[in-house]
ROSE-339824 format. One record per residue (C-alpha): residue number from 1; x, y, z; residue in one letter. Coordinates in nm, 2 decimals, always signed. Layout:
// ROSE-339824
NUM, X, Y, Z, A;
...
END
This chain:
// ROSE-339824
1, +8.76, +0.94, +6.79, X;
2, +9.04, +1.18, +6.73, X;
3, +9.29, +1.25, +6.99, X;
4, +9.18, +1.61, +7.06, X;
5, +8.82, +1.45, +7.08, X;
6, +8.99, +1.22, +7.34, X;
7, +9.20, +1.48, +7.54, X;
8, +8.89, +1.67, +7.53, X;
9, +8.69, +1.38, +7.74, X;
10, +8.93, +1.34, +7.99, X;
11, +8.96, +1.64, +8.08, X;
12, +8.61, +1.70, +8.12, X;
13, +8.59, +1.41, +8.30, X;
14, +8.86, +1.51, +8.57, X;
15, +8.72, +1.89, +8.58, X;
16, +8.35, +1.75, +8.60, X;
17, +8.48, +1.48, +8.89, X;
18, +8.63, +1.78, +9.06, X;
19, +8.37, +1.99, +9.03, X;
20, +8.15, +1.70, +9.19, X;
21, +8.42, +1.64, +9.48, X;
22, +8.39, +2.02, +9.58, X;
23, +8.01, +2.05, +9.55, X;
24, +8.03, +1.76, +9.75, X;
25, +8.28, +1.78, +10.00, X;
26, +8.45, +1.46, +9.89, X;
27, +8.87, +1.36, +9.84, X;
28, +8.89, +1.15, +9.56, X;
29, +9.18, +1.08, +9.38, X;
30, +9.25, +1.25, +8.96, X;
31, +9.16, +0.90, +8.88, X;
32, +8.85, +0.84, +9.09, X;
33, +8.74, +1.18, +8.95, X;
34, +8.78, +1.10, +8.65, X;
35, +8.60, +0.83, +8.62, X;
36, +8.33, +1.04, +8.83, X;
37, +8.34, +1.25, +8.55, X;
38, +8.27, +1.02, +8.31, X;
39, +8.01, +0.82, +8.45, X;
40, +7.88, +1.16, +8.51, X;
41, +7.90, +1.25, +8.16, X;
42, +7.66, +0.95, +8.08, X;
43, +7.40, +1.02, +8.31, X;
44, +7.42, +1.44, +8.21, X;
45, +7.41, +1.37, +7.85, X;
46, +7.07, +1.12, +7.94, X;
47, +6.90, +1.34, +8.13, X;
48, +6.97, +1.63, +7.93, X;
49, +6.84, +1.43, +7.60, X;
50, +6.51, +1.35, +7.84, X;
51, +6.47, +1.69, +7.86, X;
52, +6.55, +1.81, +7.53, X;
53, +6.82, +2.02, +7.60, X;
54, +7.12, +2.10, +7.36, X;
55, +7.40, +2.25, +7.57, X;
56, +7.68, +2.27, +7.27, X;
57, +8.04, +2.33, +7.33, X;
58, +8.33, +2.26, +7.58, X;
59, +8.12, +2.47, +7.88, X;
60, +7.81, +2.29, +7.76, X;
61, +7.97, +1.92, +7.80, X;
62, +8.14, +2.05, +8.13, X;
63, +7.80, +2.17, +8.26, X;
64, +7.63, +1.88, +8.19, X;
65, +7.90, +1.68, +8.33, X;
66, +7.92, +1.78, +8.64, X;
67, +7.57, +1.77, +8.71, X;
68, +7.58, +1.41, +8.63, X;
69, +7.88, +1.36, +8.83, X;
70, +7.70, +1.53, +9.12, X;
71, +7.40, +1.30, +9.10, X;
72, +7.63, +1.04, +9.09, X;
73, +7.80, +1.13, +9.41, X;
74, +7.52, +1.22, +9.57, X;
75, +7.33, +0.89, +9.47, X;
76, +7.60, +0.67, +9.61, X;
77, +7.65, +0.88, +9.91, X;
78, +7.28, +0.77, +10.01, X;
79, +7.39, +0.38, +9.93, X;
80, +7.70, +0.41, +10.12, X;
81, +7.48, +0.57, +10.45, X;
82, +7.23, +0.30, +10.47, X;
83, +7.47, +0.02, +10.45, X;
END
């Protein structure tokens, strides 16, 4: 992976982690968001292959992103209530 492909993931990572944090209401820290991010990025980029979707670009990746990273959230916020 080149370097701009790498800068390019993290910050997508932090900006989708962000975006997750404010649709969600949550403080994490730049790291905890960007790992968000990035675990988010997984679970985007599956569902949006599920469905067939190609969302191509920076916006695309940073769309799909924080949807993932939303689920995410969301997913463990249900764990962390019923513990």
């Amino acid at each position: 992976m080149s370097g701009v492909g790498v800068f390019s993931a993290v910050v997508i990572g932090i900006l989708a982690g962000w975006i997750a944090d404010l649709a969600l209401a949550r403080r994490h820290s730049l790291f905890i968001k960007l790992l968000i991010g990035v675990i988010g990025s997984f679970i985007g980029a599956f569902i949006a292959q599920r469905l067939h979707l190609a969302i191509p670009g920076f916006l695309g990746s940073l769309a799909v992103s924080a949807v993932g990273a939303t689920l995410f959230l969301a997913v463990l916020g249900l764990f962390r209530r019923s513990a």
